[in-house]
C-alpha atoms as one frame of an Amber mdcrd trajectory, in Angstrom:
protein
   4.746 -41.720  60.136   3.129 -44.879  61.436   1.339 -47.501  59.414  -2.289
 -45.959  59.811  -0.824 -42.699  57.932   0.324 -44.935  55.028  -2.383 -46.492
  54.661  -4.946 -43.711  54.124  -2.009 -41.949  51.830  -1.525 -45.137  49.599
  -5.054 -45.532  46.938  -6.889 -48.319  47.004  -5.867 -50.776  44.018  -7.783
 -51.558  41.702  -8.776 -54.898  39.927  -9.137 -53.286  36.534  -6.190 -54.312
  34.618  -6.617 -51.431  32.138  -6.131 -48.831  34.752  -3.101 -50.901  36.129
  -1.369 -49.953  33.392  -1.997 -46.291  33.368   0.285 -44.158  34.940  -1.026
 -41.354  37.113   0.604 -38.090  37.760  -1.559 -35.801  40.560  -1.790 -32.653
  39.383  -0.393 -31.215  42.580   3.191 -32.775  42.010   3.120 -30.956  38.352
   1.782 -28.032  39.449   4.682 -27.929  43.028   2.396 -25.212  44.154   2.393
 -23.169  41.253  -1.078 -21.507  39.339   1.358 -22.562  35.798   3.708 -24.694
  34.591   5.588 -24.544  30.949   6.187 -28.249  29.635   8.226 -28.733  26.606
   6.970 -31.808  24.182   9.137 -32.476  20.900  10.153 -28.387  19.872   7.025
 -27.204  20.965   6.165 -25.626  24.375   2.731 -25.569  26.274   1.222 -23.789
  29.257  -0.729 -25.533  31.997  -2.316 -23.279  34.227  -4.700 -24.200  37.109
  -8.303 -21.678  37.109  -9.538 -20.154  40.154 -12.058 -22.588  40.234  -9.794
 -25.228  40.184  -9.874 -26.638  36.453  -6.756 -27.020  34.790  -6.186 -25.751
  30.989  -3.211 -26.997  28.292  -2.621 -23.967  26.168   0.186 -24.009  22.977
């Protein structure tokens, strides 16, 4: 990969220092391809599942 690929890869930053703080997960890396994913918080467990028209929706 040479340093032109990187460089359209990487965002641009950003000067806000609110949304410095924020992480950010792309929904593509949670998803790994998949139309659902299970994800466990505390002892209860929740579906997120990607629509056809490409919306995503947390179900319990």
């Amino acid at each position: 990969m040479n340093t032109s690929d990187q460089e359209q890869k990487t965002p641009a930053p950003t000067s806000d220092p609110i949304n410095m703080l924020k992480r950010t997960i792309p929904s593509e890396e949670i998803l790994a391809g998949e139309k659902e994913v299970w994800i466990q918080h505390g002892d209860a467990i929740y579906r997120l599942c990607e629509t056809k028209s490409g919306k995503l929706i947390l179900q319990k």
